[in-house]
DOFI-584346 format. One line per field, with one value per atom (N, C-alpha, C): residue number from 1; atom name; x, y, z. Coordinates in Angstrom, 2 decimals. Last residue first. Layout:
# residues N
num: [NUM/...] $
atomo: [CA/...] $
east: [X/...] $
north: [Y/...] $
up: [Z/...] $
This chain:
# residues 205
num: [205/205/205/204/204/204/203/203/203/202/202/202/201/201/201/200/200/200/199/199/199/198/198/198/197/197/197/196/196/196/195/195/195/194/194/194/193/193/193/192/192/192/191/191/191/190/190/190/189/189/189/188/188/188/187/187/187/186/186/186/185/185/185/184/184/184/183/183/183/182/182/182/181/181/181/180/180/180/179/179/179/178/178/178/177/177/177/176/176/176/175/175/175/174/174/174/173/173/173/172/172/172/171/171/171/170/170/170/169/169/169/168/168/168/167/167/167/166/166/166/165/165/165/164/164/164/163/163/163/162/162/162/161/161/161/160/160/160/159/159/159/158/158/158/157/157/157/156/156/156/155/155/155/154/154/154/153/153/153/152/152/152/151/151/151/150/150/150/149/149/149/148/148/148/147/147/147/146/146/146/145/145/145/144/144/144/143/143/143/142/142/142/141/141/141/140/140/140/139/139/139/138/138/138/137/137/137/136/136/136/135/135/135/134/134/134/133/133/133/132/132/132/131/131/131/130/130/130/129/129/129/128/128/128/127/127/127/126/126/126/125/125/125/124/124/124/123/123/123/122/122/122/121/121/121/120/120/120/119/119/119/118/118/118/117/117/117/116/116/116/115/115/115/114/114/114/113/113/113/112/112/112/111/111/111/110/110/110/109/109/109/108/108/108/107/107/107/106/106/106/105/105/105/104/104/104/103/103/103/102/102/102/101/101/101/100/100/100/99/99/99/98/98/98/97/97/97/96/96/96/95/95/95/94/94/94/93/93/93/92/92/92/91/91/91/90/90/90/89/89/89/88/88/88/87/87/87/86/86/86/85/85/85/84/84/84/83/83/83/82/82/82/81/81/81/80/80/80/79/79/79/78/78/78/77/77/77/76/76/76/75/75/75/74/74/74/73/73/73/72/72/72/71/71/71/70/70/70/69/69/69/68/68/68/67/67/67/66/66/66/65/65/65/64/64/64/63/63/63/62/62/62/61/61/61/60/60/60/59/59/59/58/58/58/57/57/57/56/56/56/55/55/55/54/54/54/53/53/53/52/52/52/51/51/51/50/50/50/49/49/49/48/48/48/47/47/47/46/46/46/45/45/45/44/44/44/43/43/43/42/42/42/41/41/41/40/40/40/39/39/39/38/38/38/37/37/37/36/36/36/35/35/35/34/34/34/33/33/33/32/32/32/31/31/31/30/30/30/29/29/29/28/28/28/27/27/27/26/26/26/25/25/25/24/24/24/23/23/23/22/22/22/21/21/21/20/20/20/19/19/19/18/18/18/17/17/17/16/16/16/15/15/15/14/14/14/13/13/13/12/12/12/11/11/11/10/10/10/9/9/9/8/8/8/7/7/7/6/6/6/5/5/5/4/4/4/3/3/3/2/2/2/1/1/1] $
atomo: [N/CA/C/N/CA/C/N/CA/C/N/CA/C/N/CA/C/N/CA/C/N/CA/C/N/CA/C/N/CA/C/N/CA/C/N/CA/C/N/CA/C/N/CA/C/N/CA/C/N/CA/C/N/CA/C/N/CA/C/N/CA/C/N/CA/C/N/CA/C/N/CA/C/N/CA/C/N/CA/C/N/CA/C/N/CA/C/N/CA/C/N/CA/C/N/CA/C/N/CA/C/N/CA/C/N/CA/C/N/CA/C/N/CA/C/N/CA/C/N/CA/C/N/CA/C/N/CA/C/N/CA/C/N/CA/C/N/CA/C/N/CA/C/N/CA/C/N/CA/C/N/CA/C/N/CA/C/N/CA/C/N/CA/C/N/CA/C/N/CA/C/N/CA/C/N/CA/C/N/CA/C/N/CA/C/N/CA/C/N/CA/C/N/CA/C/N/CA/C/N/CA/C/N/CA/C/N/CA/C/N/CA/C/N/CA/C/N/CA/C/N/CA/C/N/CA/C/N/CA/C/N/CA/C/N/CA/C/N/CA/C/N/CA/C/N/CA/C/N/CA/C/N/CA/C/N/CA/C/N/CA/C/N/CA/C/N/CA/C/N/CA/C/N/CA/C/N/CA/C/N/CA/C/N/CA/C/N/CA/C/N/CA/C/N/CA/C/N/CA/C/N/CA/C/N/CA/C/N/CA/C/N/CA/C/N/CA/C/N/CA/C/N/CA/C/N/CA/C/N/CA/C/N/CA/C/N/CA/C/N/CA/C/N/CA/C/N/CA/C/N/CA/C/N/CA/C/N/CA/C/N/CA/C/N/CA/C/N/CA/C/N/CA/C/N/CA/C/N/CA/C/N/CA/C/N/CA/C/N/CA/C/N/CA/C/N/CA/C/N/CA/C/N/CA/C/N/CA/C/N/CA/C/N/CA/C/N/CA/C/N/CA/C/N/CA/C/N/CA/C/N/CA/C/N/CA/C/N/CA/C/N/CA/C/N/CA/C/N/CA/C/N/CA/C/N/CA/C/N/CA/C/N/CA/C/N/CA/C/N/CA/C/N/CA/C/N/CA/C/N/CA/C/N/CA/C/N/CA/C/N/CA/C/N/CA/C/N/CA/C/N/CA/C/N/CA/C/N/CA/C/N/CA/C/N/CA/C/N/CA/C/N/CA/C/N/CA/C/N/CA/C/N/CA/C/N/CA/C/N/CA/C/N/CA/C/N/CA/C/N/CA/C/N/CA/C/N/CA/C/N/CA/C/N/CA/C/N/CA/C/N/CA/C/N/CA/C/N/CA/C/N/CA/C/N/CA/C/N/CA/C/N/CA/C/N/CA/C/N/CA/C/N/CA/C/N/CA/C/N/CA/C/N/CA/C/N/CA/C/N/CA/C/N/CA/C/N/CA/C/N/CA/C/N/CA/C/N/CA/C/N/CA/C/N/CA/C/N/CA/C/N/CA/C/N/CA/C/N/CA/C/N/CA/C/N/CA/C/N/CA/C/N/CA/C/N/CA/C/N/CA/C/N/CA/C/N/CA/C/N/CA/C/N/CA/C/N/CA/C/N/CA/C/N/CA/C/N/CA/C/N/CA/C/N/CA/C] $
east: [14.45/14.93/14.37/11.93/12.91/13.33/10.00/10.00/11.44/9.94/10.62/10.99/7.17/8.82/9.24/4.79/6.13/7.40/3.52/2.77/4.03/4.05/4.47/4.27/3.98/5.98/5.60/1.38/2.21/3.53/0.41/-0.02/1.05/1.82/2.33/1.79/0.40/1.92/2.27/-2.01/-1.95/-0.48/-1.50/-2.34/-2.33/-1.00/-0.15/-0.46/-3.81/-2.20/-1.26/-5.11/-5.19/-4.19/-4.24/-4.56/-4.49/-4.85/-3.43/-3.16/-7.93/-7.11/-5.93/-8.49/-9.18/-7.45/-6.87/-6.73/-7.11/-8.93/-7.37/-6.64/-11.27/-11.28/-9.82/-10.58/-10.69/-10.81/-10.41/-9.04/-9.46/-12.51/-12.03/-10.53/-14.20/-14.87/-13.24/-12.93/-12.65/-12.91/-13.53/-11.87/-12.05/-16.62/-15.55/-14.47/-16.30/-17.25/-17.12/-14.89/-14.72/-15.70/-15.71/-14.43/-14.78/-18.69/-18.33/-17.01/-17.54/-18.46/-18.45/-16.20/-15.38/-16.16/-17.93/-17.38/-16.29/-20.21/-20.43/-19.15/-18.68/-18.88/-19.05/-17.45/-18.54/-17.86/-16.31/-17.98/-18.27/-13.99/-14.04/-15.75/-13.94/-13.25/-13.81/-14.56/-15.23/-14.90/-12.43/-13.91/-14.63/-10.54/-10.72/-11.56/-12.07/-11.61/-11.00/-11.64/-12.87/-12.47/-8.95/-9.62/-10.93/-8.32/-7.66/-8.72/-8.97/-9.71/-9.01/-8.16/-9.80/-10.19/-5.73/-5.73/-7.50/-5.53/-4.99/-5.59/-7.01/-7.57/-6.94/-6.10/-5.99/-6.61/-6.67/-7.13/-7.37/-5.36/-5.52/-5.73/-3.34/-4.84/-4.41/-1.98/-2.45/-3.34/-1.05/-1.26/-0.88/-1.24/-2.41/-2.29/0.62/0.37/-0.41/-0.88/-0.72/-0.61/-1.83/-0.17/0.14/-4.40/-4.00/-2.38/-5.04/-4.57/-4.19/-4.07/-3.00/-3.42/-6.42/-5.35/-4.25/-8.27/-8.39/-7.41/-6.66/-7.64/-7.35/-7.81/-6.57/-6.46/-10.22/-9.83/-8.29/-11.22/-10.99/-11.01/-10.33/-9.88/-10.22/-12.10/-10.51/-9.60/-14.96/-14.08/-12.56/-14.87/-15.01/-14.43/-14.83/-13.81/-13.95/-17.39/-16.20/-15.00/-19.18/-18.81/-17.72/-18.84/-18.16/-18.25/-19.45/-18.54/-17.93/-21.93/-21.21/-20.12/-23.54/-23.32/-22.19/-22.82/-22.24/-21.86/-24.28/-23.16/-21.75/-26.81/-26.71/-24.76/-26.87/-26.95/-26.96/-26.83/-25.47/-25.89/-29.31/-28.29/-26.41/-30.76/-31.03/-29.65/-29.78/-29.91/-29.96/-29.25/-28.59/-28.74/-30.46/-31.31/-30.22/-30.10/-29.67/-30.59/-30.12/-30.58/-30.56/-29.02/-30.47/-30.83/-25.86/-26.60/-28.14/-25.72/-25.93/-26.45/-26.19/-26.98/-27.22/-23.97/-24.81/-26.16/-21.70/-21.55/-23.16/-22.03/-21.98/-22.38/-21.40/-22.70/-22.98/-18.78/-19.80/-21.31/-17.73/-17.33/-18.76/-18.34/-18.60/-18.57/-16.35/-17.93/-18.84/-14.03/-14.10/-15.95/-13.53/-13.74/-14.00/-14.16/-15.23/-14.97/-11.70/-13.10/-14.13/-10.41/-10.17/-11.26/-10.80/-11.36/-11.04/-9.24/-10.78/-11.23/-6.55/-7.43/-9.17/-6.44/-6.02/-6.78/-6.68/-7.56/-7.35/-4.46/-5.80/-6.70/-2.44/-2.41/-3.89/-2.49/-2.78/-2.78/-2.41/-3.46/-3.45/0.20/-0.46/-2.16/2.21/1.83/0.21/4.38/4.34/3.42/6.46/4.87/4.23/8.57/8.69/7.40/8.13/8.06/8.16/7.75/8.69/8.88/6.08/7.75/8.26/3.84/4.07/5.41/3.90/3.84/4.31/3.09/4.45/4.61/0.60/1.69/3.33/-0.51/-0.93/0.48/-0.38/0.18/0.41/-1.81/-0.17/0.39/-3.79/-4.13/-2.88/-3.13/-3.50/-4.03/-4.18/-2.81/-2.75/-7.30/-6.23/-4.69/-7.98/-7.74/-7.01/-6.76/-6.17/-6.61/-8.66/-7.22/-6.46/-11.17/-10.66/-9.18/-10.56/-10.65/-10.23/-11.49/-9.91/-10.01/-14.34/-12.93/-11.77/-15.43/-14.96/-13.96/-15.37/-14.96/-14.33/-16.78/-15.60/-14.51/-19.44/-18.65/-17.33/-21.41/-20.39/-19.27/-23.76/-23.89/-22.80/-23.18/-24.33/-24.40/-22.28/-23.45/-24.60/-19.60/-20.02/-22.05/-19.34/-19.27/-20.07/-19.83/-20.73/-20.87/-17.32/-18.95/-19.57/-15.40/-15.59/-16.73/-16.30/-16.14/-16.33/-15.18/-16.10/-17.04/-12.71/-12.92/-14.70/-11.94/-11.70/-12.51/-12.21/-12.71/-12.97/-10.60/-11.95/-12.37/-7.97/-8.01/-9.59/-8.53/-8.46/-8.73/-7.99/-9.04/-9.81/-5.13/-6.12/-7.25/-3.82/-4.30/-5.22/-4.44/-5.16/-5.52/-3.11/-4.31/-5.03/-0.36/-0.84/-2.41/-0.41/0.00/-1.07/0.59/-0.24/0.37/2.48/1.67/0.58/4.29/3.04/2.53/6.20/6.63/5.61/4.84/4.85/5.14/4.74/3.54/3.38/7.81/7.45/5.75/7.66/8.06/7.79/5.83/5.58/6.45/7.31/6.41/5.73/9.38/9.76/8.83/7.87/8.70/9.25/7.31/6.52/6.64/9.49/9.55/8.47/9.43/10.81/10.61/7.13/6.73/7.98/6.54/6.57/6.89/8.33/8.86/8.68/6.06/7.87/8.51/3.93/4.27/5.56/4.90/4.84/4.98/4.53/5.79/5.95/1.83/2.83/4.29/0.45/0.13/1.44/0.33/1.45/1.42/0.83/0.00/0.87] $
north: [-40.05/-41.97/-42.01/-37.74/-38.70/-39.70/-37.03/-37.85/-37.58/-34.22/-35.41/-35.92/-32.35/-32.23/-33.77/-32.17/-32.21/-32.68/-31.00/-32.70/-33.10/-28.34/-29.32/-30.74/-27.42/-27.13/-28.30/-27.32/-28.07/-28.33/-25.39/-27.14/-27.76/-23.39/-23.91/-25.13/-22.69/-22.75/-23.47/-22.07/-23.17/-23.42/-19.92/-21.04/-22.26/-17.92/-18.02/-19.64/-18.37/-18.54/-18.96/-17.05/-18.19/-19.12/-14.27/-15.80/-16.82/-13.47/-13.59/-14.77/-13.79/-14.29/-14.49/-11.70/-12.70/-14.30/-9.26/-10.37/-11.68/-9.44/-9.46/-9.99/-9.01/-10.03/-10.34/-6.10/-7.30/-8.42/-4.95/-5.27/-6.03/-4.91/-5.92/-5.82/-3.20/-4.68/-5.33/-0.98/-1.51/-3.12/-0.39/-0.87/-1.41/0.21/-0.70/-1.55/2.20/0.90/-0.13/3.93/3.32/2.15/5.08/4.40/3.52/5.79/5.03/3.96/8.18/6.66/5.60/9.85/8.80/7.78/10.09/10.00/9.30/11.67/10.24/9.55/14.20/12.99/11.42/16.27/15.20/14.46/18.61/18.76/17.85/18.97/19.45/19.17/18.17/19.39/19.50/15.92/16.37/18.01/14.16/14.42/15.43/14.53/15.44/15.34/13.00/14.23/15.13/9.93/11.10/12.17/10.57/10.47/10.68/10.05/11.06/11.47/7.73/8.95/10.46/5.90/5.91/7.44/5.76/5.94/6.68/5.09/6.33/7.04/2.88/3.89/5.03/1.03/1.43/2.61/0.03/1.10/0.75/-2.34/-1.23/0.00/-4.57/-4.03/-3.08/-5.82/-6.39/-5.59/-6.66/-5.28/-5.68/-9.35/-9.07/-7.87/-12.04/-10.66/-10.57/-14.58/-14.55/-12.98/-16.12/-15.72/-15.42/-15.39/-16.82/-16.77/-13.09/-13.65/-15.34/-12.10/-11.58/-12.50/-12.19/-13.03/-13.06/-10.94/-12.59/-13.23/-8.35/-8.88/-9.74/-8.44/-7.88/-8.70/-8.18/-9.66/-9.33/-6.46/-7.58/-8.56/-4.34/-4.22/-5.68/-4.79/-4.44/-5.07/-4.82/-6.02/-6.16/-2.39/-3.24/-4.35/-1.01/-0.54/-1.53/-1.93/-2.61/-2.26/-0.85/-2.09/-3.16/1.29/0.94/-0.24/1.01/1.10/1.25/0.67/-0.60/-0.19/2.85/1.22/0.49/4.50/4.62/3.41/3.40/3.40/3.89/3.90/2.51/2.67/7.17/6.01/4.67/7.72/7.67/7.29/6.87/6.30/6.34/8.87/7.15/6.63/11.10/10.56/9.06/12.95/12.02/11.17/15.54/15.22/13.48/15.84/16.44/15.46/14.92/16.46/16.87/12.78/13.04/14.70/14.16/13.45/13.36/14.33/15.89/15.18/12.40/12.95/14.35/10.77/10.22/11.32/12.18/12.39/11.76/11.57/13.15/13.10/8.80/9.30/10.71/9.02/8.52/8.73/9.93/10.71/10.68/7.91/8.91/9.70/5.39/5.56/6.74/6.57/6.17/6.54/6.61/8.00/7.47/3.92/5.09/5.97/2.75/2.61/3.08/4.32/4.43/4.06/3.24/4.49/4.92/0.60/0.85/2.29/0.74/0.86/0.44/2.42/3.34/2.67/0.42/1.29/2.63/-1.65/-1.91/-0.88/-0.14/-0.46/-0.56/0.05/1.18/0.96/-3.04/-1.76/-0.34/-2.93/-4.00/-3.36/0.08/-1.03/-2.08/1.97/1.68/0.21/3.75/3.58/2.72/6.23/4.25/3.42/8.41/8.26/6.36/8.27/9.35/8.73/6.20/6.04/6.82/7.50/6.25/5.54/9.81/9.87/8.62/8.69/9.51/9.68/7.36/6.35/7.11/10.00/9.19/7.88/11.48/11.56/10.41/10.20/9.60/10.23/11.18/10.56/9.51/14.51/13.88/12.92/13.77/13.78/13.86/13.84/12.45/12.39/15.95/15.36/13.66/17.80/17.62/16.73/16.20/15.68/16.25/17.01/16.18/15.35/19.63/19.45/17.93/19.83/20.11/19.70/18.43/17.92/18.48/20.96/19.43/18.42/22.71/22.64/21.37/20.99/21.41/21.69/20.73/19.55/19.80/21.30/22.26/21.23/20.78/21.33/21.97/19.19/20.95/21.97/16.81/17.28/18.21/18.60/18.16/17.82/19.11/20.13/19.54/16.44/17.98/18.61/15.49/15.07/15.78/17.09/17.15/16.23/15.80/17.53/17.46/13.48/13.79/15.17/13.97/13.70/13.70/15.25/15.66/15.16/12.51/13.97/14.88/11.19/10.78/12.05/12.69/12.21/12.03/12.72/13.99/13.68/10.01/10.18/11.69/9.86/8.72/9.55/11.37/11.68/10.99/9.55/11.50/11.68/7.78/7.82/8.93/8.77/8.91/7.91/12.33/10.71/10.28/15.59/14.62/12.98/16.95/15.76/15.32/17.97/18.85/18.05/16.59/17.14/18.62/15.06/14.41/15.80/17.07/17.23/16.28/16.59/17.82/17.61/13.96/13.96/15.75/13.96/13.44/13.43/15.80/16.18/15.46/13.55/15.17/16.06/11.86/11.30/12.92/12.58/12.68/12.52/11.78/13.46/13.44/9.13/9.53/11.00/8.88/8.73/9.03/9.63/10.68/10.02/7.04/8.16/9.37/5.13/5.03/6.14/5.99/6.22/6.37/5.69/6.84/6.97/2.91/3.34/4.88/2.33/1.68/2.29/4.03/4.61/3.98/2.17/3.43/4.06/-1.19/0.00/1.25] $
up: [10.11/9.77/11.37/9.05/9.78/9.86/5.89/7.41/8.02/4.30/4.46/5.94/3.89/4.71/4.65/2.64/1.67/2.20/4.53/4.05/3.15/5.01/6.11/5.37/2.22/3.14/4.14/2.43/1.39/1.92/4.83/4.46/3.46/3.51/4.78/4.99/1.04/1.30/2.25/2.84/1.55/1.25/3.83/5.07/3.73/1.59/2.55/3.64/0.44/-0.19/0.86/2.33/1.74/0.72/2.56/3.86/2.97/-0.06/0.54/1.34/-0.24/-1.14/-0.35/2.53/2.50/1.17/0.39/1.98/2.07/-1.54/-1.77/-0.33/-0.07/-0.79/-1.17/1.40/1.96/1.36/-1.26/-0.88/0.51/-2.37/-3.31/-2.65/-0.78/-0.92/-1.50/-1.21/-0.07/-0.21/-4.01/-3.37/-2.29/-4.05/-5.25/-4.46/-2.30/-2.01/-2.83/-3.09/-2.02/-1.67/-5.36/-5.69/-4.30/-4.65/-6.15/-5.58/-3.09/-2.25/-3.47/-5.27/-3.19/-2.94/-5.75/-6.91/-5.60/-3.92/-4.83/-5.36/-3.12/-2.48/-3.07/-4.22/-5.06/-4.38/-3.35/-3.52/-4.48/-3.10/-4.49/-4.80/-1.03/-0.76/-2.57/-1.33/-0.41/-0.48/-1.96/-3.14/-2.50/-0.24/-1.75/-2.26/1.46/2.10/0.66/0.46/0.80/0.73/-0.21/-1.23/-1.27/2.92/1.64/0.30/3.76/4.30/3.20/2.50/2.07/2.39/2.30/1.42/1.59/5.59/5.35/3.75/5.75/6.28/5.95/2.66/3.99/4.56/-0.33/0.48/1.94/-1.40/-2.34/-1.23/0.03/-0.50/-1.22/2.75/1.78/1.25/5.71/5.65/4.25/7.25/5.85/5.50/8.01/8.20/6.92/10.96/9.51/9.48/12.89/12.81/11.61/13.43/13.55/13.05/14.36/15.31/15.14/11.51/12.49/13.93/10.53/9.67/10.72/11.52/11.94/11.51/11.48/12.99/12.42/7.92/9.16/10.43/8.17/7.86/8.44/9.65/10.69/9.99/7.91/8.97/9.89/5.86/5.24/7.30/7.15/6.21/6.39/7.10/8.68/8.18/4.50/5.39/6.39/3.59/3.28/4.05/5.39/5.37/4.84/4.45/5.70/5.45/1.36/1.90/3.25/1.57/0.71/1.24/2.89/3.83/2.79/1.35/2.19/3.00/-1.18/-1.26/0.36/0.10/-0.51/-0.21/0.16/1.47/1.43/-2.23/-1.67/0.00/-3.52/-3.86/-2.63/-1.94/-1.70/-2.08/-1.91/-0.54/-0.74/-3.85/-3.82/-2.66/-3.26/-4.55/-4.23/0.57/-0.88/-2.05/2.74/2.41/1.06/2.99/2.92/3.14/2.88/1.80/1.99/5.59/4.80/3.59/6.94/7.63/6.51/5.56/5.44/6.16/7.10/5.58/5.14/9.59/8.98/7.71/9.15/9.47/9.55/8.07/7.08/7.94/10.77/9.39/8.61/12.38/12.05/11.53/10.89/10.79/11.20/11.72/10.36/9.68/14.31/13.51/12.44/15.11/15.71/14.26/13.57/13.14/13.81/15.84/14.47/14.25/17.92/17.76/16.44/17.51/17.65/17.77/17.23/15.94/16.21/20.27/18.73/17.50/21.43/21.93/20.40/20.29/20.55/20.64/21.06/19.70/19.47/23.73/23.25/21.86/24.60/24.80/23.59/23.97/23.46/23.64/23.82/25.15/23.84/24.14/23.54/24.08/25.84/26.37/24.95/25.06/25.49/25.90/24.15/25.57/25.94/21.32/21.84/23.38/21.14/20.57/21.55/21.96/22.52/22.01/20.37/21.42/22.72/17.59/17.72/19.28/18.25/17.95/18.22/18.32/19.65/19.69/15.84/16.72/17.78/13.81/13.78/15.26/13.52/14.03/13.98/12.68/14.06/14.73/9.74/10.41/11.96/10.15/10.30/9.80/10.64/11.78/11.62/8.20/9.34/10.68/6.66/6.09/7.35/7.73/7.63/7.63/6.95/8.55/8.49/3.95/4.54/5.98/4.38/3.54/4.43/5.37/6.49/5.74/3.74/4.98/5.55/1.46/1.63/2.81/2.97/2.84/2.36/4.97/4.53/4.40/6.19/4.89/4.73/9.07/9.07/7.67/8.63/8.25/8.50/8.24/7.12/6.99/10.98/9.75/8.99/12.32/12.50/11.37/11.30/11.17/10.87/12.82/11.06/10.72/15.43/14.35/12.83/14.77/15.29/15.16/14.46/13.65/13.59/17.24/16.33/14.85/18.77/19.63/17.82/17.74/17.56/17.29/18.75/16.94/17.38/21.29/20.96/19.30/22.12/22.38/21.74/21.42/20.28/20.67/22.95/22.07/20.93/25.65/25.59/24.03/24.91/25.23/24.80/25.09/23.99/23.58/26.77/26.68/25.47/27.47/26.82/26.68/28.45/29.40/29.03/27.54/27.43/28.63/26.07/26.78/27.53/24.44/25.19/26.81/21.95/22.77/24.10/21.63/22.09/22.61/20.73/21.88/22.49/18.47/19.61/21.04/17.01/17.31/18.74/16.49/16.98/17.51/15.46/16.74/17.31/12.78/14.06/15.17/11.20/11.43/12.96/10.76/11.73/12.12/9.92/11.45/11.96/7.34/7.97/9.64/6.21/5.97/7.22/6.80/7.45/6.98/5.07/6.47/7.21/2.36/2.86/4.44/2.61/2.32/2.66/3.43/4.28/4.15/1.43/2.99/3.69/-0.24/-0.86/0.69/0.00/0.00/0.00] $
């Protein structure tokens, strides 16, 4: 994913950031809870009819959603919890977004169609994320696809800023479906490799 290669880029600059807002006494609880807090907002905006607005708000609350991880480097706190409590408020902010976005659409000449296409696509976003989850707790890695949370919330957040929502809910309800199925696929490759390597291994004398 282009999000995985880009990331390792910005997270050596965020470690600078995270240790200066560490040095605040923010922890990086505080800030997963401040990214929702935030994205949560840009709901509002969007469904109080101001979908440009909330486009750009957008793209800033999910650069503030690298903080909480820059925070838990900067300060050694780095804890099996907080991975946990970060990609569940993630899929909080994910789905409130789309219920902003779903509250200004029945306002508009596009309500039926882009409330079809909203459900196609969380749902595909819940997909992307706990074929993730199920591949990872049986020891398998799946960061595998086309559209990670970083890619989905971008590409909203410009259709949004350029006032065609549809043309985001189109792509995203396309990609998401077909990069949990690209997972889904991977597992399966991968859990098919490893049956063969073991039924293949040559006994012992």
């Amino acid at each position: 994913m282009i999000s995985e290669r880009i990331g390792q880029w910005v997270r050596r600059y965020m470690l600078h950031v995270g240790q200066w807002l560490a040095s605040t006494g923010m922890t990086a609880n505080m800030a997963t809870i401040i990214g929702f807090l935030l994205n949560a907002g840009v709901a509002a905006v969007i469904a109080s009819g101001h979908p440009r607005i909330g486009g750009v708000l957008l793209l800033v609350a999910s650069a503030f959603d690298m903080v909480d991880g820059a925070i838990a480097r900067a300060t050694g706190t780095v804890s099996r919890f907080g991975g946990f409590f970060d990609a569940t408020l993630d899929r909080y902010s994910e789905f409130v977004v789309y219920l902003g976005l779903l509250i200004w659409l029945n306002q508009t000449q596009d309500d039926h169609i882009g409330s079809v296409l909203i459900l196609i696509a969380a749902s595909g976003a819940l997909l992307i994320s706990y074929a993730r989850a199920r591949a990872e707790a049986v020891g398998y890695s799946a960061s595998v696809g086309l559209v990670a949370r970083p890619e989905r919330v971008v590409l909203l957040a410009l259709c949004l800023i350029i006032n065609q929502p549809l043309w985001a809910l189109w792509a995203l309800a396309i990609a998401t479906h077909f990069t949990a199925l690209t997972r889904i696929v991977h597992v399966w490759r991968l859990a098919n490799a490893e049956t063969k390597s073991v039924t293949t291994k040559p006994s012992g004398s």
